[in-house]
DOBAFI-363696 format. One record per residue (C-alpha): residue number from 0; residue in three letters; x, y, z. Coordinates in pm, whole numbers, plus 50000, padded with zeros to 5 digits. Layout:
BEGIN
(pt NUM,ala,(X,Y,Z))
...
//
This chain:
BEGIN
(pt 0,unk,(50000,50000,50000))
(pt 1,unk,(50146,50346,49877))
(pt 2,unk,(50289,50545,50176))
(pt 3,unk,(50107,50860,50035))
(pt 4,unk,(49782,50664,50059))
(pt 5,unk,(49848,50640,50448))
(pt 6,unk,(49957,50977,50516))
(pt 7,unk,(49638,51157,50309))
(pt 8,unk,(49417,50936,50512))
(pt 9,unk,(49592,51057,50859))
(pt 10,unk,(49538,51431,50703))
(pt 11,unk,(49191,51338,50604))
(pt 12,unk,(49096,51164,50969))
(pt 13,unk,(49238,51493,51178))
(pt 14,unk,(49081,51755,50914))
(pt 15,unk,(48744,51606,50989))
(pt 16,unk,(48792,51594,51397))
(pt 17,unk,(48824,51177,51435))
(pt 18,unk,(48966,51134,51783))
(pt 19,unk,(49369,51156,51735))
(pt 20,unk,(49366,50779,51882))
(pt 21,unk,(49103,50592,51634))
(pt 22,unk,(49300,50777,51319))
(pt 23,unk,(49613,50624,51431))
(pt 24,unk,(49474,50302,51473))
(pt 25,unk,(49288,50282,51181))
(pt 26,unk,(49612,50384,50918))
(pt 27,unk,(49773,50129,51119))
(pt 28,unk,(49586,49807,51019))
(pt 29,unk,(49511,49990,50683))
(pt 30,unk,(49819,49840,50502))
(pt 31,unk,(49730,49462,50605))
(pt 32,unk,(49352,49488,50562))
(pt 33,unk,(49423,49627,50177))
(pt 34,unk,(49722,49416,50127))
(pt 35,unk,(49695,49071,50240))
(pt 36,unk,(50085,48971,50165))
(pt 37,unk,(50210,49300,50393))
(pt 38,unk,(50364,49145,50690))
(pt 39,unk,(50200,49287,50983))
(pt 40,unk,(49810,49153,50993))
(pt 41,unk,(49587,49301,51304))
(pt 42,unk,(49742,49028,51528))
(pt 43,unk,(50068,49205,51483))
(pt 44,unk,(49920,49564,51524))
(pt 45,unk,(49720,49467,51861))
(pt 46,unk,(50017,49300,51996))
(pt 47,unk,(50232,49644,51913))
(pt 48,unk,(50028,49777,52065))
(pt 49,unk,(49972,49600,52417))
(pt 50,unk,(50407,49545,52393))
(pt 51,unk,(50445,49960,52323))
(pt 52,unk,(50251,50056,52661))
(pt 53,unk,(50433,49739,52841))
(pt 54,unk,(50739,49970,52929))
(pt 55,unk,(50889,50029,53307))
(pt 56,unk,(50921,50401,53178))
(pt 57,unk,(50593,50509,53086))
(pt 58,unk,(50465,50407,53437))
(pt 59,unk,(50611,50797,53510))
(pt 60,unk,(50310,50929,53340))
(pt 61,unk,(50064,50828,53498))
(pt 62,unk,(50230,50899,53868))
(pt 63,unk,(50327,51265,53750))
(pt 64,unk,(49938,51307,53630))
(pt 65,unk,(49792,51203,54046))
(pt 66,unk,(50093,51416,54144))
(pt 67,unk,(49981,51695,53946))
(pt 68,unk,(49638,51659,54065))
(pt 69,unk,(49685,51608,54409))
(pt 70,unk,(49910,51925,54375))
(pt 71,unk,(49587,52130,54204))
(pt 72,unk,(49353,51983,54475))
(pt 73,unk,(49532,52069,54722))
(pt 74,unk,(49613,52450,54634))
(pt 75,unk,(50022,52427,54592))
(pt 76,unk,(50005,52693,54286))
(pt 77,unk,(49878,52937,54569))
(pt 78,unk,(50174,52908,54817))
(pt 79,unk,(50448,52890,54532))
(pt 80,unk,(50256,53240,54400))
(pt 81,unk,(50232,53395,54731))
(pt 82,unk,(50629,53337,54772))
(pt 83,unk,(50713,53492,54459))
(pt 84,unk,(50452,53798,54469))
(pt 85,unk,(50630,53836,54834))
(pt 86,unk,(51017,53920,54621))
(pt 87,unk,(50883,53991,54321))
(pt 88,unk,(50558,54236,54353))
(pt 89,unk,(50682,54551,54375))
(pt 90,unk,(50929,54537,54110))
(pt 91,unk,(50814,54718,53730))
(pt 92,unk,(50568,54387,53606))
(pt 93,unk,(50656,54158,53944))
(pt 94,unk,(50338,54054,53941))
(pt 95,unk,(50318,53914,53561))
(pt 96,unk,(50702,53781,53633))
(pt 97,unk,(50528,53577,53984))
(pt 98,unk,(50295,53393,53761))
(pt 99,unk,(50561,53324,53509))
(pt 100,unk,(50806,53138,53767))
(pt 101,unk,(50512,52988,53969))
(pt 102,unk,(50419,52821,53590))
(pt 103,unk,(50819,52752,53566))
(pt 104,unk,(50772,52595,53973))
(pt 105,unk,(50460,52435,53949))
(pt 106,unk,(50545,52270,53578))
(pt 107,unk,(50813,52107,53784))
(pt 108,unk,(50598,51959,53974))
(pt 109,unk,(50329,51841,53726))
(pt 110,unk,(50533,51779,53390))
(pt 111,unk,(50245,51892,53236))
(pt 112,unk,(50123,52194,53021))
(pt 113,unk,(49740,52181,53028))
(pt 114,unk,(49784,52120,53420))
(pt 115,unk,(50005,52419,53484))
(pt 116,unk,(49782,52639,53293))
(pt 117,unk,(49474,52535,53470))
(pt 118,unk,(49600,52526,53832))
(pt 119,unk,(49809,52850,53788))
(pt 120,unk,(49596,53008,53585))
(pt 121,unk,(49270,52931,53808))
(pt 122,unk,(49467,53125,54092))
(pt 123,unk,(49630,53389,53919))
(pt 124,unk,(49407,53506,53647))
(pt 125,unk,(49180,53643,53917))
(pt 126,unk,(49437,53821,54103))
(pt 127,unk,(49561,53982,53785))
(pt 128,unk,(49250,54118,53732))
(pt 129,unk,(49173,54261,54070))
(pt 130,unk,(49540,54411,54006))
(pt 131,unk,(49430,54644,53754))
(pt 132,unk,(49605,54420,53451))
(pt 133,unk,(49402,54373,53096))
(pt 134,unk,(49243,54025,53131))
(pt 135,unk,(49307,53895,52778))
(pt 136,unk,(49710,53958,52904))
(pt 137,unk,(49680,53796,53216))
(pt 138,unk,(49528,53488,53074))
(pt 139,unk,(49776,53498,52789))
(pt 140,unk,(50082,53484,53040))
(pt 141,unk,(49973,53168,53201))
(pt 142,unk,(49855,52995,52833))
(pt 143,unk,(50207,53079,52725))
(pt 144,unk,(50412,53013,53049))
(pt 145,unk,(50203,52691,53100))
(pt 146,unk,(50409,52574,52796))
(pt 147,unk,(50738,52546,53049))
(pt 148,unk,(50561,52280,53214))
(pt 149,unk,(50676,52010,52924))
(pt 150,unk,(51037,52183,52909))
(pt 151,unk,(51155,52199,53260))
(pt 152,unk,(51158,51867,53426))
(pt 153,unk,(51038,51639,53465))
(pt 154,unk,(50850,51643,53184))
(pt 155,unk,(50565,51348,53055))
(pt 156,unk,(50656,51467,52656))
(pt 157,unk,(51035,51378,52798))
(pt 158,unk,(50945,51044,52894))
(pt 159,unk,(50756,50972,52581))
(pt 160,unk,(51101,51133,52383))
(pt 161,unk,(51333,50914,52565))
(pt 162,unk,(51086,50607,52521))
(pt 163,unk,(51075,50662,52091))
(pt 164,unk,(51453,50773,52083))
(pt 165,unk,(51643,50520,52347))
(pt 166,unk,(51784,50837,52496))
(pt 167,unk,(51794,50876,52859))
(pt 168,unk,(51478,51028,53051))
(pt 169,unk,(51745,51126,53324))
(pt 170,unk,(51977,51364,53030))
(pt 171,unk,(51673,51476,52912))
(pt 172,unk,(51554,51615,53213))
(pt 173,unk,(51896,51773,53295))
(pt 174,unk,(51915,51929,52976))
(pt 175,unk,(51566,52068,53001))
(pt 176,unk,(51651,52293,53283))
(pt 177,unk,(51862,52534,53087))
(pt 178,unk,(51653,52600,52844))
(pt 179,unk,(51317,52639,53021))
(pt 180,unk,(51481,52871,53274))
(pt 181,unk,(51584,53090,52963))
(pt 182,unk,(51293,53091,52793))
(pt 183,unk,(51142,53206,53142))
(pt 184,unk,(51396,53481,53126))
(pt 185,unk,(51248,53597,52801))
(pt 186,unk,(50911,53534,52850))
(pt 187,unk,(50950,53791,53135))
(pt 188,unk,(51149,54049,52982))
(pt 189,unk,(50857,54100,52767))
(pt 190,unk,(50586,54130,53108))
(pt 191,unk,(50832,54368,53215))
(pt 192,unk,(50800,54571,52941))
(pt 193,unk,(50432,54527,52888))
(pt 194,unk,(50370,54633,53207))
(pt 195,unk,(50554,54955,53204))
(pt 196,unk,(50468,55066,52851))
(pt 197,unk,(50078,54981,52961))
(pt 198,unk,(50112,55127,53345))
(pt 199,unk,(50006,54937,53635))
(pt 200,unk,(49824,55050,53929))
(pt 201,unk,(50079,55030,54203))
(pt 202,unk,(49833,55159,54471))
(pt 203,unk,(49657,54813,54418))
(pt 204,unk,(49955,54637,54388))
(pt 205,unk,(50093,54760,54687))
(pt 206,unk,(49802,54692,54902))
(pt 207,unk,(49803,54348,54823))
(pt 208,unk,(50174,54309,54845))
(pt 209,unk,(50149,54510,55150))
(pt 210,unk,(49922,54241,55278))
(pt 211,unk,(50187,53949,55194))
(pt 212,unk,(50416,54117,55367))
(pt 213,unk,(50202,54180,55678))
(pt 214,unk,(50254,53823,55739))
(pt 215,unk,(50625,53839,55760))
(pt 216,unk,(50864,53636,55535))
(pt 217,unk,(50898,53375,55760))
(pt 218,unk,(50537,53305,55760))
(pt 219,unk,(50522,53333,55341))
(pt 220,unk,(50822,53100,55330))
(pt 221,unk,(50700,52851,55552))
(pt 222,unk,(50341,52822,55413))
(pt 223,unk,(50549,52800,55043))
(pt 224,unk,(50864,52573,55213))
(pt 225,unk,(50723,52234,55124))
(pt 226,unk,(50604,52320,54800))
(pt 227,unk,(50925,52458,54646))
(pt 228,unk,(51100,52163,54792))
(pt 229,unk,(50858,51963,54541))
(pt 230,unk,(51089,51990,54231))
(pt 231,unk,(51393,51938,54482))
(pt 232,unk,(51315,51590,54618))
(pt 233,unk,(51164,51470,54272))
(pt 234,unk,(51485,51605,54053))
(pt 235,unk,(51762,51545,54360))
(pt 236,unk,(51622,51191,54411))
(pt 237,unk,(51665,51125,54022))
(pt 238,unk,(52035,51284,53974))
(pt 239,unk,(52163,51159,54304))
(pt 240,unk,(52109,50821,54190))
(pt 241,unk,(51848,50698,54426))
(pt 242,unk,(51577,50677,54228))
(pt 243,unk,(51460,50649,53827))
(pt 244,unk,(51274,50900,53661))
(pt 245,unk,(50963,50642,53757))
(pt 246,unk,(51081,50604,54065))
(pt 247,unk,(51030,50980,54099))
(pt 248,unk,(50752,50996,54029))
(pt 249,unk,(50577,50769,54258))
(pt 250,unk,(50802,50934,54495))
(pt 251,unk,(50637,51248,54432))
(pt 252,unk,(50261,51114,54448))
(pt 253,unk,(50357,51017,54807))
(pt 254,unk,(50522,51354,54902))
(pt 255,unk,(50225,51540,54714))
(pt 256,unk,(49982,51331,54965))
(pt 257,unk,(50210,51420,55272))
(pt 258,unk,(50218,51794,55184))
(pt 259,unk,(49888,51823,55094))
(pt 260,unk,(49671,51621,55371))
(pt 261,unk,(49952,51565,55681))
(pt 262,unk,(50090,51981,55663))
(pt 263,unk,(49877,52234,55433))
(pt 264,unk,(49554,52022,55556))
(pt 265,unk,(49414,52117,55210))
(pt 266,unk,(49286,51721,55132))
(pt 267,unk,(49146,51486,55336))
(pt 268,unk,(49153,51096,55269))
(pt 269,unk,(48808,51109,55135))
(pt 270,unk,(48952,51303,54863))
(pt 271,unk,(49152,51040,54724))
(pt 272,unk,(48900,50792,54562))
(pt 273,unk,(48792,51134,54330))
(pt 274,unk,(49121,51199,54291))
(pt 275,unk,(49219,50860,54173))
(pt 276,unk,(48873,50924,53931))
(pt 277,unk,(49017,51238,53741))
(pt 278,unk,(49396,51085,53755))
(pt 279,unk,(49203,50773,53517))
(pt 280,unk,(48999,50955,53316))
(pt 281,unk,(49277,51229,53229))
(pt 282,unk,(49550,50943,53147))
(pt 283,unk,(49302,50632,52999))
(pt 284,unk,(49296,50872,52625))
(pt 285,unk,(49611,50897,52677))
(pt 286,unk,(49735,50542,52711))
(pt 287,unk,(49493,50485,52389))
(pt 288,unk,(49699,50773,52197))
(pt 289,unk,(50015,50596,52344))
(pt 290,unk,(49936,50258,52252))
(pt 291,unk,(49772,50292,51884))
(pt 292,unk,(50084,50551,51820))
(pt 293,unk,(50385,50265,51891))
(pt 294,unk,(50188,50001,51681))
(pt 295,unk,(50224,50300,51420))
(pt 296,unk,(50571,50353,51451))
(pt 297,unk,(50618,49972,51391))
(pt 298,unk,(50423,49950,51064))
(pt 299,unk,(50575,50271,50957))
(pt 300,unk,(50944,50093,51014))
(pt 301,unk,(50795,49799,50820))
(pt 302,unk,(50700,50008,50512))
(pt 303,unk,(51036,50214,50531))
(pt 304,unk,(50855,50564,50571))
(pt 305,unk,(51129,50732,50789))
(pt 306,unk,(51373,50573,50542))
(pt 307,unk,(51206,50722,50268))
(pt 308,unk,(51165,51074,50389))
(pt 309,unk,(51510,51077,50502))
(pt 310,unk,(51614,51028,50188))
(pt 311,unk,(51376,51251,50063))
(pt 312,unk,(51500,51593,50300))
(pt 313,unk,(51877,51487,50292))
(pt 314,unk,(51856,51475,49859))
(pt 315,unk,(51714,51783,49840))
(pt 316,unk,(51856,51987,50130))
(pt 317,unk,(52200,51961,50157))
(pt 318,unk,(52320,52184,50465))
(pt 319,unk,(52285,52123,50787))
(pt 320,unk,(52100,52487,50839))
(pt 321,unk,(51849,52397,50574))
(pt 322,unk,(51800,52064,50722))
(pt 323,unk,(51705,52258,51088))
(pt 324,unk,(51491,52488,50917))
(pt 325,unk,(51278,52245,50772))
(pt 326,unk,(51218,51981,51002))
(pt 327,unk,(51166,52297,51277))
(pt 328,unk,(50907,52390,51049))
(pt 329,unk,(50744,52064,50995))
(pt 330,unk,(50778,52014,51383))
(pt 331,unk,(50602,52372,51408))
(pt 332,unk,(50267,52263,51157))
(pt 333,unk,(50269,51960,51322))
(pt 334,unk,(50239,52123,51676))
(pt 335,unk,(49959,52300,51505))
(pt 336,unk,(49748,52051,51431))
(pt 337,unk,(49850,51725,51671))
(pt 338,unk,(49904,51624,52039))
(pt 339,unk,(50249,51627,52222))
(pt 340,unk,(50246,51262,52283))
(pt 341,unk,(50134,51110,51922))
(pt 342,unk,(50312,51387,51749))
(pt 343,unk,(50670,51284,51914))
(pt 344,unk,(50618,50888,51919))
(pt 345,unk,(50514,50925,51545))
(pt 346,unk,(50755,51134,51466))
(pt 347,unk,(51087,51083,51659))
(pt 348,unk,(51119,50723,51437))
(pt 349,unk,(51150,50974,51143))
(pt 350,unk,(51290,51262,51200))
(pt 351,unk,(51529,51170,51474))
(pt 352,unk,(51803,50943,51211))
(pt 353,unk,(51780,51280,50993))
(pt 354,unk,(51940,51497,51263))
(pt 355,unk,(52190,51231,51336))
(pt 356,unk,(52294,51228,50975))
(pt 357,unk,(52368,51624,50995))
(pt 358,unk,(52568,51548,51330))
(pt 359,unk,(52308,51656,51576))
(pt 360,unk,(52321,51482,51918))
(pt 361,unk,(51986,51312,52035))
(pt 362,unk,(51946,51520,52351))
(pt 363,unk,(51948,51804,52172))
(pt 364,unk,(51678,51758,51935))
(pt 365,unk,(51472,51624,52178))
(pt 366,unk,(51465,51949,52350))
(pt 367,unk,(51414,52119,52006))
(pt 368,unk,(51144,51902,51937))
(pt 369,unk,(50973,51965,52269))
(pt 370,unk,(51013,52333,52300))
(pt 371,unk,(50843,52288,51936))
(pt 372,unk,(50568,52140,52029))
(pt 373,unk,(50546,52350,52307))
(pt 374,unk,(50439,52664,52091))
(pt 375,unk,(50190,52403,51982))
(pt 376,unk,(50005,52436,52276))
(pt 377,unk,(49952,52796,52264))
(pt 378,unk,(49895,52786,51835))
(pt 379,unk,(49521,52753,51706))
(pt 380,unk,(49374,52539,51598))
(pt 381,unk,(49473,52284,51903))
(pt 382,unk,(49643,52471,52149))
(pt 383,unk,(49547,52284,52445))
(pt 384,unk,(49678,52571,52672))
(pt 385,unk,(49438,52840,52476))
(pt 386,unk,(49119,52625,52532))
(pt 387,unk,(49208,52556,52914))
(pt 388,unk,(49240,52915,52921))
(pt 389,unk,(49003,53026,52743))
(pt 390,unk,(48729,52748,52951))
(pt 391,unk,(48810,52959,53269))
(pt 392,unk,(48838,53294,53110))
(pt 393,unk,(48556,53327,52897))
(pt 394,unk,(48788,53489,52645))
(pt 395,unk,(48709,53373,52263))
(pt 396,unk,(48988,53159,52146))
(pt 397,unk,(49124,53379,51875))
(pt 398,unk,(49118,53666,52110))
(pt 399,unk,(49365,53474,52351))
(pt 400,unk,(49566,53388,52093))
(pt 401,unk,(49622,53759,51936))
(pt 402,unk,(49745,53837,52287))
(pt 403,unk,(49977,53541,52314))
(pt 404,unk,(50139,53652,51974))
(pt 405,unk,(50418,53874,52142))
(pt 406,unk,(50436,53551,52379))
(pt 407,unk,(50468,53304,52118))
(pt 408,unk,(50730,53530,51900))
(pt 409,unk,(50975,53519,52184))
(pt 410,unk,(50940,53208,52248))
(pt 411,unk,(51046,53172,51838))
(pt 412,unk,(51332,53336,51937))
(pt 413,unk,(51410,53077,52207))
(pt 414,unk,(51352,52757,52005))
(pt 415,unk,(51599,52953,51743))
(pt 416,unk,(51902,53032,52014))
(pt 417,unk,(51827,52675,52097))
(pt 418,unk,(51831,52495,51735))
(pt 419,unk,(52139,52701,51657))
(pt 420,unk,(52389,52687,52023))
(pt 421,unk,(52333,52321,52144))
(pt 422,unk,(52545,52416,52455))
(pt 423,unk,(52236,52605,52527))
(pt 424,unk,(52073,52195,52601))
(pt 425,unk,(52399,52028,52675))
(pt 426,unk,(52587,52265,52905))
(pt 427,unk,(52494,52070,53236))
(pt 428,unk,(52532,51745,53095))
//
């Protein structure tokens, strides 16, 4: 069966809103079912598919998704806030620059984008608002920051990387840090400025920072103690050696539960069993996408698809900068239009023996590709982040988006620092 045939069929099933899962599956059984001598039949496909989910690694996902929940439920994006209003709130745009590190903090503690948004943004939108700021660019600072939440580890689009590439979860995460703290950096230089070219009203500002500070920094810091030390035990437990990446992150289910019911007192142990409820039903599409997605990346290996567009790109582009440039911008479209986790299983098979051709080392295009994909969440017409946002906001889509432009253009200017200076990834490695 013609590889084109496959891929218009994909195209077709997304253009016409089929769940991401059932096109996958269905172009995957496509080649046996219209040619009976291909070598994979269904058999083969369901069994890629039960053997692709079957992995000691993935396990993280689902224990950073209760983390993150437990996290939400039990109001940790609050306390992480409050600590950095407490330095940063009187400072030109400190307010703006709090919710960008508590979306840096709390996407630490989550590995997720969606999450951050809607457990920072929840919290901080409001407070924005009472603040004085312009409501479409307070909910445009969390959709965008929310998008640090899969760069800064640990990270579930990380996992899924290091699961399609071989590469290790542990590298990845280190050479996440890096780069999400820049693109932090950046993302705040243009609050900063926002904020001072627009005004701010400082007499609110200082009331409520006057407030914060009423309590006394050793209050703030002890409320906010346990939940910065989130990101400490989960990362320190990984790069000391004492624990894997999945070992983490049942680590940091338990220390979420300890935080949240034995010291905040936020949850009680009825909670759990609803908790448990949301932690299924958020990950059970997932493992679906996950599954269908590696019996894909089998029958695509079969037909010799990434062998054939590799040939394809490194025939007609012949430079290593034209090589970036296009598969950046086919990474790009395909953040448009696709999922994190499908769109880097499907895709790292391909793409990844390209990069590797022009020289470029595995860690580092995994970050590339997931600080891609990251604008993806903030990009119509599936940027997760926007909807999240835009579900608690009440702000039309396109609106939110127009105000995440100046967002989305820095963050352009990140992923191009990045493509171009791998020290930038591999510095701390």
């Amino acid at each position: 069966m013609p590889a084109i045939l496959i891929l218009l069929v994909f195209v077709a099933g997304l253009l016409i809103s089929i769940p991401i899962s059932s096109v996958i599956g269905l172009v995957s059984v496509m080649p046996s079912v219209f040619d009976s001598t291909f070598q994979a039949s269904v058999t083969y496909v369901i069994q890629a598919m039960v053997s692709g989910v079957n992995s000691f690694p993935l396990l993280a996902i689902p224990m950073f998704i209760l983390s993150g929940i437990i996290m939400a439920r039990g109001g940790v994006s609050k306390k992480l806030f409050d600590v950095f209003a407490f330095f940063l709130g009187k400072l030109p745009g400190g307010m703006p620059c709090a919710v960008i590190i508590t979306c840096l903090f709390y996407g630490a503690i989550s590995g997720s984008a969606p999450a951050t948004v809607a457990a920072v943004g929840s919290m901080t939108i409001p407070v924005l608002l009472n603040l004085g700021y312009k409501k479409e660019f307070a909910a445009a600072t969390v959709v965008v920051a929310g998008g640090l939440g899969v760069i800064i580890p640990p990270s579930i689009p990380m996992v899924l990387y290091g699961m399609a590439s071989g590469a290790s979860v542990g590298d990845m995460f280190t050479a996440g840090i890096v780069p999400g703290l820049m693109i932090a950096g950046i993302l705040m230089l243009y609050a900063i400025t926002y904020s001072i070219r627009k005004g701010e009203d400082r007499e609110k500002i200082n009331q409520e920072i006057g407030s914060l500070r009423a309590k006394g920094f050793v209050q703030i810091f002890k409320e906010g103690f346990w939940a910065l030390l989130s990101p400490v035990i989960i990362l320190g437990s990984i790069y000391g050696g004492i624990a894997s990446p999945t070992e983490a992150a049942v680590i940091s289910v338990f220390y979420a539960l300890f935080i949240s019911i034995c010291l905040y007192r936020t949850l009680k142990p009825s909670d759990i069993p609803a908790i448990l409820r949301e932690t299924v039903k958020t990950y059970a599409p997932l493992l679906f996408i996950l599954a269908t997605a590696s019996a894909m990346a089998k029958i695509m290996a079969l037909m010799r698809i990434p062998d054939m567009i590799s040939e394809a790109v490194t025939g007609t582009f012949t430079t290593k900068i034209a090589i970036l440039l296009v598969i950046n911008a086919i990474l790009l479209l395909v953040g448009m239009v696709m999922d994190t986790s499908p769109a880097i299983l499907l895709l790292t098979p391909i793409l990844l023996p390209i990069v590797q051709l022009v020289g470029m080392d595995e860690i580092h295009f995994g970050i590339m590709m997931i600080v891609n994909l990251a604008i993806g969440f903030v990009t119509p017409p599936m940027g997760v982040n926007l909807f999240v946002a835009s579900s608690l906001t009440k702000i039309p889509l396109m609106r939110l988006a127009k105000f995440a432009v100046p967002y989305v253009v820095l963050f352009l200017v990140a992923l191009a620092l990045l493509a171009v200076f791998p020290q930038i990834s591999l510095c701390l490695l």
